[in-house]
C-alpha positions in Angstrom: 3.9 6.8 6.0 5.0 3.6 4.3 4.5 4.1 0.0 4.0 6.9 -2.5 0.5 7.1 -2.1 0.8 8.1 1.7 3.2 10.8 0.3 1.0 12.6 -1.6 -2.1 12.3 0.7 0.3 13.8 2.9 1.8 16.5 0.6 -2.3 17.6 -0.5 -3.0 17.9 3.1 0.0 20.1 3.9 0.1 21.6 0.6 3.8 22.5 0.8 6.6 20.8 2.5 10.2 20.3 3.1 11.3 16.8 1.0 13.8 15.8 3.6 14.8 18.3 6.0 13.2 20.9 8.0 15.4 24.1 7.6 16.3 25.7 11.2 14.7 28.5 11.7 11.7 27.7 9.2 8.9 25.9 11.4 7.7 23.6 8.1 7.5 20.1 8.3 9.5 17.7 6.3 8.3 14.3 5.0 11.3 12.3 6.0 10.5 12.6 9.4 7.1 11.5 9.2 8.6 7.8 7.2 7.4 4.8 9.3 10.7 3.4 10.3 13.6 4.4 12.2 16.1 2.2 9.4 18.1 5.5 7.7 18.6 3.8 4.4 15.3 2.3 3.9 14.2 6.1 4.2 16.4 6.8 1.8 15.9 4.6 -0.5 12.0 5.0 -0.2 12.1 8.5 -0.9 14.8 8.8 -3.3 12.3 6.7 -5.8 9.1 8.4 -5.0 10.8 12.0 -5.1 11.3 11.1 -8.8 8.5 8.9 -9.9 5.9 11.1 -8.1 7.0 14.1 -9.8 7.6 12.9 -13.1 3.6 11.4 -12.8 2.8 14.7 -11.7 1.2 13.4 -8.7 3.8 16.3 -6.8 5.8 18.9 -7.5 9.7 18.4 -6.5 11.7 21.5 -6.8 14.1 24.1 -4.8 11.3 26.6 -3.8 11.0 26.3 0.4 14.0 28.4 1.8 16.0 27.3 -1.3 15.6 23.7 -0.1 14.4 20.5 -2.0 10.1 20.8 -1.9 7.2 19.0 -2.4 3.9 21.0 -3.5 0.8 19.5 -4.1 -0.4 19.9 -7.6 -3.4 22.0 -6.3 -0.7 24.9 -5.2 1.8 25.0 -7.5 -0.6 27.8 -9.8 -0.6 29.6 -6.5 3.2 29.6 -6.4 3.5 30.1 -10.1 0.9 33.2 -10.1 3.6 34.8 -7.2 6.0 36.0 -9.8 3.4 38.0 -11.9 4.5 36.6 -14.9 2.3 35.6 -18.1 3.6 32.5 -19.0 5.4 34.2 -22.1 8.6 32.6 -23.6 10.6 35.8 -23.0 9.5 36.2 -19.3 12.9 35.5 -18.2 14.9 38.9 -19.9 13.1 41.0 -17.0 14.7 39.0 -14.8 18.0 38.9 -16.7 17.9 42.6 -16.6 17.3 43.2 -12.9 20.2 40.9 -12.2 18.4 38.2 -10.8 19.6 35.7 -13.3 23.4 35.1 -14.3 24.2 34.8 -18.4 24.4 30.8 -18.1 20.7 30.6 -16.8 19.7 32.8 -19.9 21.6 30.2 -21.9 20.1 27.1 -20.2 16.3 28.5 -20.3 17.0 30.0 -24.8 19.0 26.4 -25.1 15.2 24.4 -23.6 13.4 27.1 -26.2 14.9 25.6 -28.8 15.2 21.7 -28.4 12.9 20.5 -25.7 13.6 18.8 -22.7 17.2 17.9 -22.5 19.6 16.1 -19.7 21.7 17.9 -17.5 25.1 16.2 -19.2 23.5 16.8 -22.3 22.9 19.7 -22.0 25.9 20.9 -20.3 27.9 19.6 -23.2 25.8 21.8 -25.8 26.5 24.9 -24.1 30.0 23.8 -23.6 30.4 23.9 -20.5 33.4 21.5 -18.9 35.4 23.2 -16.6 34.9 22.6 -13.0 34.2 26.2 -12.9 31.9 26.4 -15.6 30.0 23.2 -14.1 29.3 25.1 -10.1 27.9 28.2 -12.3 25.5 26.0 -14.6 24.1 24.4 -11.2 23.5 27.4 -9.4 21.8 28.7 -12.8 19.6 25.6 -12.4 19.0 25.8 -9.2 18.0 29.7 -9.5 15.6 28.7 -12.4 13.6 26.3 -10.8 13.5 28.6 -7.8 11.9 31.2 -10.3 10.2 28.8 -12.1 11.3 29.4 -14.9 12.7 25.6 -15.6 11.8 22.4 -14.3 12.7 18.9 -13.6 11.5 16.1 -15.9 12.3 12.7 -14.6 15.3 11.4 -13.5 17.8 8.9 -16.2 21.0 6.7 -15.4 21.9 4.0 -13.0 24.2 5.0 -10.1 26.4 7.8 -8.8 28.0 8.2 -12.2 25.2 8.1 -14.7 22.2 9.5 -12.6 20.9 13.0 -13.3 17.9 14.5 -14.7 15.9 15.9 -17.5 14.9 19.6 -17.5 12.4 21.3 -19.6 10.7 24.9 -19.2 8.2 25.1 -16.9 5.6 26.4 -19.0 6.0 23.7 -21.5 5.8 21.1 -18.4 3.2 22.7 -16.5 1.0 24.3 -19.0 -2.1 23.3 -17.0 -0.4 25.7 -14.0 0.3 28.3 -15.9 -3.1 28.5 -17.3 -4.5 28.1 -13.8 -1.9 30.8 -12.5 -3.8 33.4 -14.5 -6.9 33.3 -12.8 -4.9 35.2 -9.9 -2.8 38.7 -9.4 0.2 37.9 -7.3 -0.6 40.0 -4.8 -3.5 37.3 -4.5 -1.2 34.2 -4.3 1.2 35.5 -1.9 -1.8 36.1 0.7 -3.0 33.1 -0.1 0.6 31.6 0.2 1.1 32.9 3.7 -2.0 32.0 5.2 -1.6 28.5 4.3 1.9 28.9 6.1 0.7 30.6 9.4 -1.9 27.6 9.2 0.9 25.3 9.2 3.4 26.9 11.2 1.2 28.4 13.4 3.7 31.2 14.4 6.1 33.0 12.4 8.2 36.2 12.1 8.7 38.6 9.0 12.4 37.6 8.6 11.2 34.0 8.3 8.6 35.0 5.6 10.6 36.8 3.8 13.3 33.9 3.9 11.3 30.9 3.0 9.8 32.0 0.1 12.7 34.3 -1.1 10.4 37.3 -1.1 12.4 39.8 -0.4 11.3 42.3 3.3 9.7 44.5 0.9 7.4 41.9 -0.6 7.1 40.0 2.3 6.1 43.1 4.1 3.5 44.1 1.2 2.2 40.2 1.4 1.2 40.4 5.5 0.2 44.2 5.2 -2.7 42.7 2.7 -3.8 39.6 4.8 -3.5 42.3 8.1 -6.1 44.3 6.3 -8.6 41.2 5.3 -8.0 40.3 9.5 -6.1 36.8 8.3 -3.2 37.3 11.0 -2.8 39.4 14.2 0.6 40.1 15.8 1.7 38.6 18.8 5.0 38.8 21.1 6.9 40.0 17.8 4.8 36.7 15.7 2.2 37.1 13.3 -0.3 34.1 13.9 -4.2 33.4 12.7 -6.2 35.4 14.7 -7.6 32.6 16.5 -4.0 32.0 17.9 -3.5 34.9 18.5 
């Protein structure tokens, strides 16, 4: 894999995939291994750009989802993943999850601050909400970082030259993604997650519930729930304490 175009072929075959590094004990592939060179910063180099220019074309999706880790998904999934969380697309979606704890006060100021004035940079917007202490800057990113997890925010395209200036643009991702959301309708979540999970065991080939419930931040009830429906339709079998495709298995 040489350019951008290689990238995404790659990323619509796989339909999910690390960005850069496989996490441990999460048998996904990653896309810098697969660069055609063995030079570090040419890989670097080539896929800090295309992260960025791939995603802002919409030709990928680039986001924390995968175990928490920086993700592609091709654009033909990312309803699937949307549809997971149940949600309706709604502006207001987000106080469920602000009542259940699973989103701190400066994420529900960060996703009511992109309501109201649009896609915004992250210094930008970080002065808005006055936020300037070193303190105050760790809790903004982990709200960030939650948010895209959940989907509820995502990134735009990337602004400034070098290690100073550079950061990105956020928006919410219903307003980016309309197309996904409305696509993300034609399915329950109970749907998507099967769906989810046999595309995973297709390219994993092997995994456990603990890694399930890990990579896609399900939680061992849901992730339980997810292979109890695709054990009933005969998508996996168990195997030495795996679940696999059946014709692994």
């Amino acid at each position: 894999m040489r350019n951008a175009d290689q990238l995404v072929a790659m990323v619509d075959e796989l339909g999910f995939c690390f960005a850069f590094t496989e996490s441990g004990d999460v048998p996904v592939p990653a896309c810098f291994d697969h660069l055609s060179t063995n030079d570090q910063d040419r890989k670097w180099g080539w896929m800090w750009g295309w992260k960025d220019e791939l995603a802002a074309a919409k030709r990928l999706y680039y986001g924390r989802l995968l175990a928490k880790k920086p993700t592609f998904v091709a654009m033909r999934m990312l309803p699937v993943f949307y549809a997971t969380f149940g949600r309706a697309g709604e502006p207001d979606d987000h106080l469920d999850d602000i009542r259940a704890g699973r989103l701190s006060d400066v994420a529900r100021r960060v996703v009511e601050f992109l309501a109201q004035r649009g896609e915004t940079q992250t210094k930008r917007m970080r002065a808005e909400l006055g936020i300037s202490s070193q303190e105050g800057r760790l809790q903004y990113a982990k709200a960030v970082e939650e948010l895209q997890r959940l989907m509820y925010v995502a990134r735009v395209r990337a602004v400034g030259e070098g290690r100073e200036d550079y950061n990105y643009t956020y928006d919410l991702f219903v307003r980016r993604y309309p197309e996904t959301v409305r696509a993300a309708e034609r399915l329950t979540s109970a749907e998507a997650m099967v769906a989810i999970l046999e595309r995973l065991l297709e390219l994993a080939g092997g995994v456990t519930e603990k890694q399930v419930a890990r990579i896609f931040d399900w939680g061992d009830e849901r992730a339980r729930s997810a292979i109890a429906r695709l054990e009933a339709k005969r998508g996996v079998v168990r195997d030495d304490g795996l679940l696999v495709l059946p014709r692994l298995g």
